[in-house]
N, C-alpha and C positions, 0 to 999 in steps of 0.2 A: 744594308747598313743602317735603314732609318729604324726597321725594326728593332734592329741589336741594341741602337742606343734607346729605343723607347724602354727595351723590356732589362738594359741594365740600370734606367734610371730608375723603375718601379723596382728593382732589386734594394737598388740605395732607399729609396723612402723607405721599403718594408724594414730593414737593416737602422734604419733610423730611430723609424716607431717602436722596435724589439727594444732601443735600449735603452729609449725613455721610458717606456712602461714598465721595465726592467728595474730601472731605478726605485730605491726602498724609502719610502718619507717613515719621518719616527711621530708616530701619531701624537705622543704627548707634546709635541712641539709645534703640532698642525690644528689649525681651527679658522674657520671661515671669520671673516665679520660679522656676521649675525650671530655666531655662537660665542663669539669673544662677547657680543653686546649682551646676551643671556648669561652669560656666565659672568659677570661683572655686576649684572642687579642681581643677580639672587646673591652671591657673597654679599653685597652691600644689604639690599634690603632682608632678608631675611632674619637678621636679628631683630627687625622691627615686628613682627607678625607671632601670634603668641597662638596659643592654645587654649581652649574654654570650654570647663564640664561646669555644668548646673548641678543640682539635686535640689530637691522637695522632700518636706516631711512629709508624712503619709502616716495613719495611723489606722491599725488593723481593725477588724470588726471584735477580734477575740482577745484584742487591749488595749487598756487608756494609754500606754508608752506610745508616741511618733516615732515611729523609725523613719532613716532618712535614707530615700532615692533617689540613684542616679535617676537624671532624666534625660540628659543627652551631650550632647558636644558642639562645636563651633569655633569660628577662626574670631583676631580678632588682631586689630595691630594698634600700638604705640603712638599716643599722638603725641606726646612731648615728653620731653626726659624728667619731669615731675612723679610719673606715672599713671596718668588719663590715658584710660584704653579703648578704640569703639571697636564695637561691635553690632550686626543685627539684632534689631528687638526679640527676634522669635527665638533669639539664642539664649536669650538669659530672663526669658520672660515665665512667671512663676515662679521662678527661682528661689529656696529659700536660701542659698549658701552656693557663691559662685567662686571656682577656682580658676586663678590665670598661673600656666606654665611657660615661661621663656626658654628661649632658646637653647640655653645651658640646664638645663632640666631643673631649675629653684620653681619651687611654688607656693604662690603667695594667696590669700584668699583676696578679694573684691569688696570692695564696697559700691555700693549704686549709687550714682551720680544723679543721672535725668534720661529718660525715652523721647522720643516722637514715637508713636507708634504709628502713626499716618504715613511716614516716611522711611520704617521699618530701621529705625536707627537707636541705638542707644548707647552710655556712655557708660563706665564703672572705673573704677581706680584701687590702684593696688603703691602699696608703701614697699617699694625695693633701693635699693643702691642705684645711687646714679648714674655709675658707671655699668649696671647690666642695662640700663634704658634706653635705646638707642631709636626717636622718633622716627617714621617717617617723613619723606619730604612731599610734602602739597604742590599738585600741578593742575593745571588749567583746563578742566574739562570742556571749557568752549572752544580750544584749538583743536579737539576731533574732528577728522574726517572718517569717515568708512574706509577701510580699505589700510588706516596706519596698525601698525603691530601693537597687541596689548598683552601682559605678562600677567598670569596669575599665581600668587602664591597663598598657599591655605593647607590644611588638615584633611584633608576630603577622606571618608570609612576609617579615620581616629589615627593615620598614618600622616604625621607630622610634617610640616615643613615641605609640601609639594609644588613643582611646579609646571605651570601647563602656560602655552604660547600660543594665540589665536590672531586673530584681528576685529575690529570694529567693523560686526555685519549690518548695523543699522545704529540710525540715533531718531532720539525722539519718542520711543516706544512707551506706551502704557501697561503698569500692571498694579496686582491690588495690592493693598496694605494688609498688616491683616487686620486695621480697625473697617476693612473694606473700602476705604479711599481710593483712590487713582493717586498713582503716583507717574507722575508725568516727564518728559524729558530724559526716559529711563538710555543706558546705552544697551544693545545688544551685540553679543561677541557668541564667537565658535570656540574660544578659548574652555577646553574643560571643566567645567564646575558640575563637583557633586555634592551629594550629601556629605558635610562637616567643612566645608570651603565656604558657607554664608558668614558673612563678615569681614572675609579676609580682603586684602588691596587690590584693586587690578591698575596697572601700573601703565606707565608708555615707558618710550625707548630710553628716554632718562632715567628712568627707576622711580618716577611721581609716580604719586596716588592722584587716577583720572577717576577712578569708582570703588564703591562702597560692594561685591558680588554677596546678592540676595536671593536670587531665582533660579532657575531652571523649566524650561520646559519641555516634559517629559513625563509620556505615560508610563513610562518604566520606574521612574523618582531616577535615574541615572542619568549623566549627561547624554543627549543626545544633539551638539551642536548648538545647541539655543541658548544661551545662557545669559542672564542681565545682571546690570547694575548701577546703585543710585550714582547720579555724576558727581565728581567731588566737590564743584562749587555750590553745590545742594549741601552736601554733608560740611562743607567748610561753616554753611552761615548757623546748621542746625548743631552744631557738635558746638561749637562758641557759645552760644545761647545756652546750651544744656550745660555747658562749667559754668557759665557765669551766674542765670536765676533757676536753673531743678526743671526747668522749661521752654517748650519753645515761644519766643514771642509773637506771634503775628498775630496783629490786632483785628480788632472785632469791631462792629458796628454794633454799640454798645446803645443798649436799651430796645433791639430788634432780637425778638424772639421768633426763628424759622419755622416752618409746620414742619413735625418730622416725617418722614416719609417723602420727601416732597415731591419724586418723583411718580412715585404710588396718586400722590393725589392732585398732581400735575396732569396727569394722563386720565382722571377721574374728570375733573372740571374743564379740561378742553383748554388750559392753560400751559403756556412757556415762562420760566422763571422761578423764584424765589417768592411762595406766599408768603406772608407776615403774617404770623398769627395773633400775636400782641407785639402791642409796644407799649414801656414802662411808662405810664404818667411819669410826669418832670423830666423826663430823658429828652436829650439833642431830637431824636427823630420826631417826639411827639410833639413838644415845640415846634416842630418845622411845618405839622400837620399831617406825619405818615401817620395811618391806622390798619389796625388791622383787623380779624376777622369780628362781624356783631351778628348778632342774631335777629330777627325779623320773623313774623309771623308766616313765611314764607319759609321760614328754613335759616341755613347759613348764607351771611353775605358776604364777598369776598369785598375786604380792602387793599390795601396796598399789594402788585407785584412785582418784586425786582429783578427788571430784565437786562441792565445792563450796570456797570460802575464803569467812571472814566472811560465811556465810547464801548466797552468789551463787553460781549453779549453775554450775560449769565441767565444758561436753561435750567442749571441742578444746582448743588450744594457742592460740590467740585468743582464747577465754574468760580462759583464764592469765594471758596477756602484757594484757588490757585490764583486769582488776581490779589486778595486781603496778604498773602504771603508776597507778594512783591512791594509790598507796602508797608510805612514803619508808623510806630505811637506819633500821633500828633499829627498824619496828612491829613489832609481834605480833600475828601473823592466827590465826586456828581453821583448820586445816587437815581438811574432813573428807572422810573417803577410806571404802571399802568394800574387806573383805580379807575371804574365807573366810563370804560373807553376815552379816557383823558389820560396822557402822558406825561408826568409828573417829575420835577426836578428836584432834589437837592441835596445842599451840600453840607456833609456829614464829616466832622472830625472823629477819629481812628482813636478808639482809646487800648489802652494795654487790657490782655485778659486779666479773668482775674486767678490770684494766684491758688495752684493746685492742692 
């Protein structure tokens, strides 16, 4: 008896399971949460993310006429319903005639706004109706974690309007510019990015822009899971700068002339820092008493080295340029340098570059 009832109640389950699995769901009516969350930012943002061909003139060896080359493609989105658009520098760089296409396929040409090229960002603007405009919205690149969902959408091989779903596989990362800078606090995602996706948004689960996607790393030039981008509170403070002066601000230590090369001739003289090669008569620094390189019957002298500002060690010219960017026109930093094995203090007001 105990068997019978064992093996009619696994009758009943199997009888159970047949008619639940039996049951028909109507798939346009079925979607997980996570695909409702996808499918909700790309209808919303997607109108924000445009398309961008370049050309250059070029002119033949067998005529004085220019003829004018495509030279390539790139993503790029909306930053306000004005029509300011960023995109990558390496997107529109050369460029003699840039075109943006939105989303309803109008295309309008560009005019060039302002670059960083250190930051691999640049801005252009195009005169449309305000109603095709439709910005992006700005989110907080320092609430990342590794491991939350990030959304890309872009152009990647000239096929418009794509999107790919990854996550935050690291933060913090470094890659170059192409003026060769480090570009520091980079995010790195799995999220697809190839060729014609640099510029485009990468987003969180809100549909903000958390990053500016500019890289790839890949022997192939194809994604291969590694993919970066500048974080948006980078791009929020350099994109503002570039509408407002044609440039980015971060000031200088104005009337200190670096050696170029520095780490070349860092590694030459057995030295860590920032050599001074001049300093401007009547300038703040030489006022202060920095100097820098003199000559002697012996050769070259070294004067002043800047090994640190405000406590932070500076070994290169990217140590330099990544603390002067946290800093505005008019601070006063402790400049301290090493001259003659003496330690040397002082303190230096931040003046604006000069303009481009």
């Amino acid at each position: 008896m105990k068997a019978l009832r064992i093996t009619l109640l696994g009758l009943t389950l199997l009888a159970q399971s047949a008619g639940i699995t039996g049951q028909t769901q109507n798939y346009a009516d079925f979607s997980t949460v996570d695909e409702d969350n996808n499918i909700q930012i790309f209808k919303r943002v997607s109108p924000s993310v445009v398309n961008i061909t370049n050309s250059r003139l070029v002119r033949s060896v067998y005529s004085f006429n220019p003829q004018e080359v495509p030279q390539g493609s790139g993503t790029g989105f909306l930053w306000d319903d004005t029509g300011y658009i960023v995109t990558n520098y390496h997107v529109v760089q050369q460029a003699n005639r840039v075109e943006v296409t939105l989303q309803d396929g109008s295309t309008y040409n560009a005019s060039f706004v302002g670059a960083e090229p250190d930051k691999d960002l640049a801005v252009i603007k195009i005169e449309a109706p305000g109603e095709t405009l439709v910005p992006i919205r700005l989110g907080d690149s320092a609430l990342l974690e590794v491991g939350r969902k990030v959304i890309a959408i872009g152009n990647p091989f000239g096929l418009d309007t794509t999107m790919t779903v990854g996550i935050v596989s690291a933060l913090g990362r470094e890659i170059d510019s192409v003026g060769r800078r480090k570009i520091r606090d980079v995010i790195q995602t799995d999220a697809a990015i190839n060729p014609g996706n640099s510029g485009g948004p990468l987003l969180n689960s809100l549909g903000e822009l958390i990053g500016v996607n500019t890289a790839i790393y890949s022997p192939s030039g194809a994604s291969a899971g590694i993919g970066f981008a500048i974080p948006a509170n980078t791009v929020n403070k350099v994109v503002t700068e570039l509408i407002l002066y044609g440039h980015v601000q971060t000031p200088i230590l104005s009337g200190i002339t670096p050696i170029p090369q520095a780490d070349y001739y860092g590694q030459l003289w057995g030295v860590d820092g920032i050599v001074v090669l001049d300093v401007t008569e009547g300038s703040i620094p030489a006022r202060l008493g920095m100097r820098g390189l003199t000559r002697s019957r012996r050769g070259i002298v070294l004067g002043d080295v800047i090994t640190e500002i405000d406590g932070i060690s500076i070994e290169n010219e990217d140590d330099l340029m990544s603390v002067l960017e946290t800093k505005a026109v008019g601070d006063v930093v402790k400049v301290t340098s090493h001259r003659d094995n003496e330690v040397l203090n002082y303190n230096v007001e931040l003046q604006a570059p000069a303009t481009r």
